[in-house]
VOGU-858862 format. One record per residue (C-alpha): residue number from 0; x negated, y negated, z; residue in three letters. Coordinates in Angstrom, 1 decimal, padded with zeros to 4 digits. Layout:
# VOGU-858862
node pos = NUM; X = X; Y = Y; Z = Z; code = ALA
...
This chain:
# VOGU-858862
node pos = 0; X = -000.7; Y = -019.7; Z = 009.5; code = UNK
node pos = 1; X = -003.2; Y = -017.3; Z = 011.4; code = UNK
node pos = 2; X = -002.7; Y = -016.1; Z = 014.9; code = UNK
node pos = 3; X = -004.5; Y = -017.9; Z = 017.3; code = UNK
node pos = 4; X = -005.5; Y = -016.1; Z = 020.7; code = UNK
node pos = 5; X = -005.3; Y = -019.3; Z = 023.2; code = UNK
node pos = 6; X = -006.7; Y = -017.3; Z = 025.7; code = UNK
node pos = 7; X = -010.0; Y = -017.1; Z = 024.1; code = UNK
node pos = 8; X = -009.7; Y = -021.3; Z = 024.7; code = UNK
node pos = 9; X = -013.3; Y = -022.0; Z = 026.8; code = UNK
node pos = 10; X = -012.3; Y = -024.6; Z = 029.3; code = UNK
node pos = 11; X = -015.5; Y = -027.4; Z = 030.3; code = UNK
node pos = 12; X = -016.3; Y = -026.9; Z = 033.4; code = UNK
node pos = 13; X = -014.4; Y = -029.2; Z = 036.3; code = UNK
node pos = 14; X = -011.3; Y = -029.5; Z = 033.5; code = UNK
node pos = 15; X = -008.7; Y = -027.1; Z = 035.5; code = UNK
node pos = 16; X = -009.6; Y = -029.2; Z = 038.5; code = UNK
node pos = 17; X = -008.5; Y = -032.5; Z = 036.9; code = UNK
node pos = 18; X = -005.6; Y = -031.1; Z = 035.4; code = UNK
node pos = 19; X = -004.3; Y = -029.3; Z = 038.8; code = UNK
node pos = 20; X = -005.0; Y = -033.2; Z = 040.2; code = UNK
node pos = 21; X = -003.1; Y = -034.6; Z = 037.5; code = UNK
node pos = 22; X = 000.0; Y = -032.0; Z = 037.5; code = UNK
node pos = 23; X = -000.2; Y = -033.0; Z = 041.3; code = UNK
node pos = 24; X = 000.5; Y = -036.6; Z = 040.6; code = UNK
node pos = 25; X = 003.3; Y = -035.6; Z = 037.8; code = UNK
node pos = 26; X = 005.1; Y = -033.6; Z = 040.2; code = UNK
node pos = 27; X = 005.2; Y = -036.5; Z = 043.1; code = UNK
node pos = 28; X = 005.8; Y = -039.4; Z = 040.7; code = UNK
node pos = 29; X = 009.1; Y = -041.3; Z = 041.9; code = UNK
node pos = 30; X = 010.6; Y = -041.5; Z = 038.4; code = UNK
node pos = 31; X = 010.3; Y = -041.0; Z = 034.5; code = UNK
node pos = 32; X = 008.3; Y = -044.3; Z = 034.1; code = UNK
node pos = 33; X = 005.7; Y = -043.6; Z = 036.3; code = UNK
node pos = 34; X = 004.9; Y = -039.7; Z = 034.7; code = UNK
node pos = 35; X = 004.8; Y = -041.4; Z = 031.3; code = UNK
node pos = 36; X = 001.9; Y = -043.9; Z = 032.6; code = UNK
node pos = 37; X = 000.2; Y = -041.1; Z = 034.2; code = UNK
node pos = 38; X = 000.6; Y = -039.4; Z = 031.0; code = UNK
node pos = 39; X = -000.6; Y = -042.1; Z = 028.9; code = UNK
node pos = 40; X = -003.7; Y = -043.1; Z = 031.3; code = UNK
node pos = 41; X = -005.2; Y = -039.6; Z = 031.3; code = UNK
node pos = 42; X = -005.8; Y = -037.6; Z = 028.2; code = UNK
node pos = 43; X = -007.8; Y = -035.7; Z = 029.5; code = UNK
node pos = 44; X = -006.4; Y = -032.8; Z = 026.8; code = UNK
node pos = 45; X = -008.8; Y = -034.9; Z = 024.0; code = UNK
node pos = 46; X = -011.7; Y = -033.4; Z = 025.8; code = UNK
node pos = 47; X = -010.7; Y = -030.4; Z = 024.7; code = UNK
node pos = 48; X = -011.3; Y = -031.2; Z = 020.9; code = UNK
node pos = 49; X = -014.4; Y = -029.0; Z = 020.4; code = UNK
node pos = 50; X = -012.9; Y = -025.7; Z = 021.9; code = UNK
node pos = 51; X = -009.8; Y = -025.9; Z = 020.1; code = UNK
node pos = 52; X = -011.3; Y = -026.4; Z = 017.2; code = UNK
node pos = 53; X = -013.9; Y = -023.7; Z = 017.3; code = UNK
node pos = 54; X = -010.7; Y = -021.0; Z = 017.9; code = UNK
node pos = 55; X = -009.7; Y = -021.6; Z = 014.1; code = UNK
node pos = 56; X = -012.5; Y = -022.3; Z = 012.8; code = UNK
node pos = 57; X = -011.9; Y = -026.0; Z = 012.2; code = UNK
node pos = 58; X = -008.2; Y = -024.8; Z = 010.7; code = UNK
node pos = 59; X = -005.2; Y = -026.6; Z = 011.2; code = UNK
node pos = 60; X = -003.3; Y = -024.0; Z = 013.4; code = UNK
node pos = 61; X = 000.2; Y = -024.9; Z = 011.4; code = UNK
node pos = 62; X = -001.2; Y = -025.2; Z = 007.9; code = UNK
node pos = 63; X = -004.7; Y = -023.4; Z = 007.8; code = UNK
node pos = 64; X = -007.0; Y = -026.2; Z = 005.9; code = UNK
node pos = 65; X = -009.5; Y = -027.8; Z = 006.8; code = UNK
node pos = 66; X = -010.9; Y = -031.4; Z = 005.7; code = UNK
node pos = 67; X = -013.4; Y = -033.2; Z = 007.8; code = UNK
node pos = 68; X = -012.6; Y = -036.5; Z = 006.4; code = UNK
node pos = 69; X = -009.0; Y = -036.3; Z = 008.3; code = UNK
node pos = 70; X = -008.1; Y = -036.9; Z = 011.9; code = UNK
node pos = 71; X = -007.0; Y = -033.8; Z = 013.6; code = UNK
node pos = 72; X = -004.7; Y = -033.7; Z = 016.8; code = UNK
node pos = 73; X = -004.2; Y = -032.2; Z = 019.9; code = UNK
node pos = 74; X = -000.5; Y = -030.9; Z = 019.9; code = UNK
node pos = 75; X = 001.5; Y = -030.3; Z = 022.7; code = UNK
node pos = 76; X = 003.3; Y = -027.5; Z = 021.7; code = UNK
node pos = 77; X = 006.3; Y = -028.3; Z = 024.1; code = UNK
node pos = 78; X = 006.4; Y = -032.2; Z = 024.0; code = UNK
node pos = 79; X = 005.5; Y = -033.7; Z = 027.0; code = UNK
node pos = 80; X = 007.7; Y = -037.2; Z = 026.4; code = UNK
node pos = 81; X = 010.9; Y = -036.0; Z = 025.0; code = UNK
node pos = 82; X = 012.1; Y = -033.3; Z = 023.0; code = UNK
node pos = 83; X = 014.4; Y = -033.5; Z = 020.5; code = UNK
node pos = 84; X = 016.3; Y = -030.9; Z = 018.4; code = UNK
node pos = 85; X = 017.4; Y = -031.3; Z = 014.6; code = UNK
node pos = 86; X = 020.7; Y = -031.5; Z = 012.4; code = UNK
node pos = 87; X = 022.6; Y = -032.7; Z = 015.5; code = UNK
node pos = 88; X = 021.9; Y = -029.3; Z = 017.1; code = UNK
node pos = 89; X = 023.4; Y = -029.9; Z = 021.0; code = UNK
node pos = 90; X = 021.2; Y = -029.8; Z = 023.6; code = UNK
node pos = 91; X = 020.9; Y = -029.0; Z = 027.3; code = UNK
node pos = 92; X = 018.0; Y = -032.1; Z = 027.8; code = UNK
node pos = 93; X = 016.1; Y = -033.8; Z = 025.7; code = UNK
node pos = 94; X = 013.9; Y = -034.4; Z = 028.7; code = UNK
node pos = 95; X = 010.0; Y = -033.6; Z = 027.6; code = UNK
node pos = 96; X = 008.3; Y = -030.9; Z = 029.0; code = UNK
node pos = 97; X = 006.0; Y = -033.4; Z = 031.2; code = UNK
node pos = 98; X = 005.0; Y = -030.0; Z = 033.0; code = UNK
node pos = 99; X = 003.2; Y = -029.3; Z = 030.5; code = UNK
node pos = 100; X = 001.4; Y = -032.1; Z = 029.8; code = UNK
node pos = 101; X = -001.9; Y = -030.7; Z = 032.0; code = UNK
node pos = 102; X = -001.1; Y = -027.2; Z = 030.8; code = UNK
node pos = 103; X = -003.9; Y = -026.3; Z = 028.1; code = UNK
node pos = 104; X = -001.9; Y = -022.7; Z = 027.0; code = UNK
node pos = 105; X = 000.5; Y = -025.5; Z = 025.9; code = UNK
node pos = 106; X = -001.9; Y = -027.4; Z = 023.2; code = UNK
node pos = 107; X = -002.3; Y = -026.2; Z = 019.4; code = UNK
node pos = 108; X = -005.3; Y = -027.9; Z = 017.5; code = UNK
node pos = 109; X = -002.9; Y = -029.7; Z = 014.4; code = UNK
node pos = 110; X = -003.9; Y = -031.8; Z = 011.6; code = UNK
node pos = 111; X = -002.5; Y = -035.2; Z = 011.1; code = UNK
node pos = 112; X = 000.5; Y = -034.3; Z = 008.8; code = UNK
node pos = 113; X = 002.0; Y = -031.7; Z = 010.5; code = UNK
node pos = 114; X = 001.9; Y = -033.3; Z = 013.7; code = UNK
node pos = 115; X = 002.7; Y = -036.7; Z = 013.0; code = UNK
node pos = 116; X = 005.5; Y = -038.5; Z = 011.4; code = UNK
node pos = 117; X = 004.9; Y = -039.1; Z = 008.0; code = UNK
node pos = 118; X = 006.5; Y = -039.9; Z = 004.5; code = UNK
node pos = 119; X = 005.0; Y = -037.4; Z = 001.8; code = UNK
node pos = 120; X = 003.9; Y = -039.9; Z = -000.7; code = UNK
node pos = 121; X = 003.6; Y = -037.1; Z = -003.4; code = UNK
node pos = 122; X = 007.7; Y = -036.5; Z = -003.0; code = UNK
node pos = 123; X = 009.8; Y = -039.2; Z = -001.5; code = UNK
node pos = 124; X = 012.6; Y = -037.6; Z = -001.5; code = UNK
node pos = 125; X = 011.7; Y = -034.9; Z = 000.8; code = UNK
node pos = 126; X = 011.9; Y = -038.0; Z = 003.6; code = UNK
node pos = 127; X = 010.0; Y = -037.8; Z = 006.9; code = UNK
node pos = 128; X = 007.9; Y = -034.8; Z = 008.1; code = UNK
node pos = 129; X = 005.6; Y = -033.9; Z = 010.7; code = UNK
node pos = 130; X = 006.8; Y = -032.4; Z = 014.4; code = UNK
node pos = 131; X = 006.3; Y = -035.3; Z = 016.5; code = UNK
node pos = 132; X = 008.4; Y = -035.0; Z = 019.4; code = UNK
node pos = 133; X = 010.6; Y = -032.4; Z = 018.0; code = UNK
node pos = 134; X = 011.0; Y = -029.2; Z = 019.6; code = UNK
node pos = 135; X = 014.4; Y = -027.5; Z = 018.2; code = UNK
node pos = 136; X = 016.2; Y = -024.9; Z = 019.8; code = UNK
node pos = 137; X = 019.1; Y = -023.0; Z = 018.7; code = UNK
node pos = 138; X = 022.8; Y = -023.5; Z = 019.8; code = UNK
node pos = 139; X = 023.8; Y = -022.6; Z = 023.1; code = UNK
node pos = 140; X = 019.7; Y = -021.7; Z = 024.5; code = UNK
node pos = 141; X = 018.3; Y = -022.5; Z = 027.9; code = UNK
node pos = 142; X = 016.2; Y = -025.3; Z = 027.9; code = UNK
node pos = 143; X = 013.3; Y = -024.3; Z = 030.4; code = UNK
node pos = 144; X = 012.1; Y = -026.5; Z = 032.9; code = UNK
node pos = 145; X = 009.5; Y = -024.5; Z = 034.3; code = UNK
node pos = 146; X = 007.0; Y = -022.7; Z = 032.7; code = UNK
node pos = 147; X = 007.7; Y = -019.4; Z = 034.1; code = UNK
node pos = 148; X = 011.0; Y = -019.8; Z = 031.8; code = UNK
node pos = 149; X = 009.8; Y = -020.9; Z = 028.2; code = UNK
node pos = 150; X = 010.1; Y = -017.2; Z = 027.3; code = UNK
node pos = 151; X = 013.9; Y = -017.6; Z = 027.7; code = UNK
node pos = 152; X = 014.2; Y = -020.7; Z = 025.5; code = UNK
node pos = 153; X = 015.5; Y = -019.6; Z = 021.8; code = UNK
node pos = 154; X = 013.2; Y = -021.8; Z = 019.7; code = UNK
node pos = 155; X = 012.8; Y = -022.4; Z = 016.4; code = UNK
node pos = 156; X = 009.9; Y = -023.4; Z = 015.2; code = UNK
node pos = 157; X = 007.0; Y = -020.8; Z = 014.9; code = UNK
node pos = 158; X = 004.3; Y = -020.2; Z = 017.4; code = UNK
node pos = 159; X = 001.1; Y = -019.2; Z = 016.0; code = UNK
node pos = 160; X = 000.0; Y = -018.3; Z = 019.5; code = UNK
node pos = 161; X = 002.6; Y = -016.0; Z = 019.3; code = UNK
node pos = 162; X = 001.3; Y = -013.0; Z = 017.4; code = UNK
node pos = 163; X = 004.8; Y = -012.1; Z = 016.3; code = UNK
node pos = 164; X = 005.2; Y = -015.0; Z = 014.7; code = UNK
node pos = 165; X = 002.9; Y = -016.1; Z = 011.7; code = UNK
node pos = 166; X = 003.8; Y = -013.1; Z = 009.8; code = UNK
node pos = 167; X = 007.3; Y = -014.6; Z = 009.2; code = UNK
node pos = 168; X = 005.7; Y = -017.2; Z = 006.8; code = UNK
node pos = 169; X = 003.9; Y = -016.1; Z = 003.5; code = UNK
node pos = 170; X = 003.2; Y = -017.8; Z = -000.1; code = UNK
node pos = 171; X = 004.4; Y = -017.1; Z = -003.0; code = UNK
node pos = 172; X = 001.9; Y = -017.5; Z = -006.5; code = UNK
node pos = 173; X = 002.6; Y = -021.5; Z = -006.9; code = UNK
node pos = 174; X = 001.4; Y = -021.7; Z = -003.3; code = UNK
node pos = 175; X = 005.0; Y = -022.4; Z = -002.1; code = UNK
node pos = 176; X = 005.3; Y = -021.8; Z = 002.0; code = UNK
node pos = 177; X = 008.5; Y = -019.4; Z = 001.7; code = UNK
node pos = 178; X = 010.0; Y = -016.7; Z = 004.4; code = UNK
node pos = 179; X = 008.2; Y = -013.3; Z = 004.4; code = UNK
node pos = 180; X = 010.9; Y = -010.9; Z = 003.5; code = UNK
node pos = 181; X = 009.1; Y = -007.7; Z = 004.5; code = UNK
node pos = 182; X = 008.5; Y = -009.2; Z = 007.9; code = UNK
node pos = 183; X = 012.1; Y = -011.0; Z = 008.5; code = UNK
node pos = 184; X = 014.7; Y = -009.2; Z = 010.6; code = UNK
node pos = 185; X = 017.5; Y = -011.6; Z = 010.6; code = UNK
node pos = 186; X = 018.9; Y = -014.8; Z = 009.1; code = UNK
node pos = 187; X = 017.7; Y = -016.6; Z = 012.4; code = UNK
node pos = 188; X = 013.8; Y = -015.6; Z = 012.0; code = UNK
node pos = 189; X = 015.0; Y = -017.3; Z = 008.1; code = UNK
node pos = 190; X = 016.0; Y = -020.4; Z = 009.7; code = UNK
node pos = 191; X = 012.9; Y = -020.6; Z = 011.6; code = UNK
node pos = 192; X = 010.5; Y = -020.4; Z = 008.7; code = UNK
node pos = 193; X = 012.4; Y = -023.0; Z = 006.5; code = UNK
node pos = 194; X = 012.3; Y = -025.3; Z = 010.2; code = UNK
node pos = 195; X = 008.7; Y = -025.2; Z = 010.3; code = UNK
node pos = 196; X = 008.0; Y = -025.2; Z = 006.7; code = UNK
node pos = 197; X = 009.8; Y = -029.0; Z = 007.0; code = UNK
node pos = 198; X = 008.2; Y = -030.2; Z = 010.5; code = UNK
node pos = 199; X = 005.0; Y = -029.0; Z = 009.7; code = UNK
node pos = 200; X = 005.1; Y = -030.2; Z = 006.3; code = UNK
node pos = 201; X = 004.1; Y = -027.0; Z = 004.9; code = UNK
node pos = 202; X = 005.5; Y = -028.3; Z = 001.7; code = UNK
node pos = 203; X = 003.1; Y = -031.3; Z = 001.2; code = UNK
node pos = 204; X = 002.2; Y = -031.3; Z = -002.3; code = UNK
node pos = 205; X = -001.4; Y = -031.4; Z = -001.8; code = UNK
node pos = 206; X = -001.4; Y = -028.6; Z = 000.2; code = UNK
node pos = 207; X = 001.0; Y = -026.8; Z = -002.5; code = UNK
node pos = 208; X = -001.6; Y = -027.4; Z = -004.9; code = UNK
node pos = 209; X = -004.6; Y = -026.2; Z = -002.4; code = UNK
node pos = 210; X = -003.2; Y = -022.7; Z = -002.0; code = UNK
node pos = 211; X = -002.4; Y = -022.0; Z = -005.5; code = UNK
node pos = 212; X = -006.1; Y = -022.3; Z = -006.3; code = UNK
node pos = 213; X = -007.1; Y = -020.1; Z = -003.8; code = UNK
node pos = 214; X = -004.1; Y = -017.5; Z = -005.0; code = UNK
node pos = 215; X = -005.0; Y = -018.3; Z = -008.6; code = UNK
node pos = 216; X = -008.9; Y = -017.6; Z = -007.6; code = UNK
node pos = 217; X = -007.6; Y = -014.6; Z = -005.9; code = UNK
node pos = 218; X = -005.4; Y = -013.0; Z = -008.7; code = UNK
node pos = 219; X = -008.2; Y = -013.1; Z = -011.0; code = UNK
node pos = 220; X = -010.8; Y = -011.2; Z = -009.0; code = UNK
node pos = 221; X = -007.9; Y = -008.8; Z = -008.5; code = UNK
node pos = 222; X = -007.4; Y = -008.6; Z = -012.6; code = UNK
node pos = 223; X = -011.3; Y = -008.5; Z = -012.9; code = UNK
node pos = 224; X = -011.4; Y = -005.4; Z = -010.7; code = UNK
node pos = 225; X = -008.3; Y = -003.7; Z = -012.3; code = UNK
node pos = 226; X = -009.7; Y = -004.4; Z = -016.2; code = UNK
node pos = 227; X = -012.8; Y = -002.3; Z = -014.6; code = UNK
node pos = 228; X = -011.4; Y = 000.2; Z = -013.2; code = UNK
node pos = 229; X = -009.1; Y = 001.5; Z = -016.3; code = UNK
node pos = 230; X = -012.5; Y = 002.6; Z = -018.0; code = UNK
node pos = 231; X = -012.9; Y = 006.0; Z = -018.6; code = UNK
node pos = 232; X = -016.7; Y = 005.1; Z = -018.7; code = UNK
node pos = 233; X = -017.6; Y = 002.4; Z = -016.0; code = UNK
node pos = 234; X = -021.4; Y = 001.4; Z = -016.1; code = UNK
node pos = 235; X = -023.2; Y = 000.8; Z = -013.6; code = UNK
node pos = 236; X = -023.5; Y = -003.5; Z = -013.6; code = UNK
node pos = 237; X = -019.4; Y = -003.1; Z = -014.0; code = UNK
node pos = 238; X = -019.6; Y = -001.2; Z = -010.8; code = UNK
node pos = 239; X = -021.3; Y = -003.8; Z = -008.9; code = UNK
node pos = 240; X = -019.2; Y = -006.1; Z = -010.3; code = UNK
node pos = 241; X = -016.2; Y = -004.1; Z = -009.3; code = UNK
node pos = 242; X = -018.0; Y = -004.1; Z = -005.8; code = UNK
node pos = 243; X = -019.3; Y = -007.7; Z = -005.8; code = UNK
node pos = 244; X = -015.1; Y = -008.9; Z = -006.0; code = UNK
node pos = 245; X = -013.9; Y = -006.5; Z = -003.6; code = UNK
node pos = 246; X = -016.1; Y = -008.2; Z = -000.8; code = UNK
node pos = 247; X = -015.4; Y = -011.6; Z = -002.0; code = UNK
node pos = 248; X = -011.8; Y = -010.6; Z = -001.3; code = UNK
node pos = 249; X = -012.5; Y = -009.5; Z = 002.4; code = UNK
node pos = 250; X = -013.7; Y = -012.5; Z = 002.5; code = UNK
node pos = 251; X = -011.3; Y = -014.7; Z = 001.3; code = UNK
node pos = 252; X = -008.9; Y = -012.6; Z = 003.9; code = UNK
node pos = 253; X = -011.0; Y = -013.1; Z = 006.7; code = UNK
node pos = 254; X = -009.2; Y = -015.3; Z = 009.7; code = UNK
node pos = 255; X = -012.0; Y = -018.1; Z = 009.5; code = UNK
node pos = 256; X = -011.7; Y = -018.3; Z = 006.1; code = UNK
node pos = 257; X = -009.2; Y = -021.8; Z = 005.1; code = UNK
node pos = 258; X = -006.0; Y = -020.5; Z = 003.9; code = UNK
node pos = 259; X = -006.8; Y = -017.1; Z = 004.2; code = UNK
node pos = 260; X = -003.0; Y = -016.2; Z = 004.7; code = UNK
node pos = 261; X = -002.4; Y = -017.3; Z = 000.6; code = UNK
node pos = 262; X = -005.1; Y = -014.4; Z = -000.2; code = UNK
node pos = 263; X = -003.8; Y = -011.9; Z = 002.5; code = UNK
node pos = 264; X = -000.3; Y = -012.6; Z = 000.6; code = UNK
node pos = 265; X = -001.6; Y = -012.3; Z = -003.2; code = UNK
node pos = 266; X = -002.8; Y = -009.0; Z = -002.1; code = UNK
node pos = 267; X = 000.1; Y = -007.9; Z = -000.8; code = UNK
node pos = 268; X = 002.0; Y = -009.1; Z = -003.5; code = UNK
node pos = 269; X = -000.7; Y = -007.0; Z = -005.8; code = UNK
node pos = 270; X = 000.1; Y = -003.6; Z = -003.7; code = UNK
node pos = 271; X = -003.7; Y = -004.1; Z = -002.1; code = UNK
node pos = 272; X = -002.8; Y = -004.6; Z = 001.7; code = UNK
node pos = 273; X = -006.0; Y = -002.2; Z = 002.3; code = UNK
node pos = 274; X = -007.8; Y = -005.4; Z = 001.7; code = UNK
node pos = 275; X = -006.4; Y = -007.4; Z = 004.1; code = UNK
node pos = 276; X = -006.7; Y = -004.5; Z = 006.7; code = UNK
node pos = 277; X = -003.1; Y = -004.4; Z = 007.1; code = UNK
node pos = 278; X = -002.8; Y = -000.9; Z = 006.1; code = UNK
């Protein structure tokens, strides 16, 4: 997971006016019925496909890969139907954030699997991922019914429009989603990771597999450059060569690059958080 500025979202022109005319509508409806139809009839988030997906690169915002034979989704963040919380967590409402159906600071460009319910046919024991319409919050927090008080909500899954919040997750050399223990303050910001790690099915297998190629490919560039360096006498071509892996690792770091968190994280775990530009 990458941060994801949504304010760099580019909006088509006329679509703030529709969705002002459609919150409009939301907020007279007589009842619950009639906001789901006017939900259902007018999608109008789907016409924001293209920009979303330009912000990452194509990326899933949850799990960072790309495949262009897959259906991606439009996420609402804060689910605009109902909104449910897990392990028989209480909660205030489990009213959706209908709201926020028109908002676009509320949609997160998703593929398939993390979004949607589905069984992980690589592990059936692992049951049912994907978000759907949960939105889990912890015992005892607000639940925000106006968007002026989402910031007061105690949430748990992680936001990666919320810069302080992708960091919490990192890989380990099997390509295992795990917490980031030099990032995590507290046993909550724990739960949160292993939350997301199951509704975003972080821990499809396929995906497993995906990153520990790119840490694997990583690691040896790493070793390349290190079996290099120990020379007392480098020549030239080793130089280069030396050179040559160094940039491919920038690149492999690089936010548009597909699971460039796994290669920010097998530097890190190397000592070499200069190459990610951390330090």
């Amino acid at each position: 997971m990458r941060y994801i500025n949504i304010k760099d979202l580019e909006l088509p022109d006329g679509w703030l006016k529709k969705a002002e005319t459609l919150k409009e509508k939301l907020r007279n409806a007589p009842d619950e019925a009639t906001r789901k139809d006017i939900i259902k009839k007018n999608e109008i988030w789907r016409e924001l496909f293209v920009p979303l997906n330009e912000l990452s690169n194509g990326k899933c915002w949850y799990s960072e890969v790309i495949d262009a034979m897959s259906d991606r989704d439009i996420d609402h963040f804060r689910p605009k139907n109902e909104a449910k919380n897990i392990d028989d967590i209480p909660r205030d409402s489990e009213d959706g954030y209908w709201w926020l159906a028109y908002d676009w600071e509320n949609y997160r460009f998703s593929s398939t699997y993390s979004n949607q319910k589905r069984y992980d046919k690589f592990d059936v024991k692992k049951g049912i991922r994907g978000k759907s319409s949960f939105f889990p919050l912890f015992e005892h927090s607000p639940v925000a019914t106006t968007k002026s008080r989402c910031a007061d909500e105690d949430i748990m899954l992680l936001d990666p429009c919320d810069e302080d919040d992708p960091g919490l997750l990192t890989f380990d050399k099997s390509g295992t989603a795990i917490p980031n223990t030099n990032a995590i303050y507290s046993e909550k910001e724990k739960k949160r990771v292993a939350v997301s790690i199951k509704l975003y099915h972080l821990d499809h297998e396929p995906l497993r597999e995906k990153r520990e190629k790119v840490w694997d490919r990583c690691q040896r560039y790493i070793n390349e450059i290190r079996g290099i360096i120990i020379k007392d006498d480098i020549s030239i071509s080793e130089k280069v060569r030396a050179k040559f892996l160094n940039s491919e690792i920038r690149r492999m770091v690089e936010k548009s690059e597909e699971l460039s968190a796994v290669a920010i994280a097998c530097c890190e775990e190397n000592g070499l958080g200069r190459l990610t530009g951390r330090i």
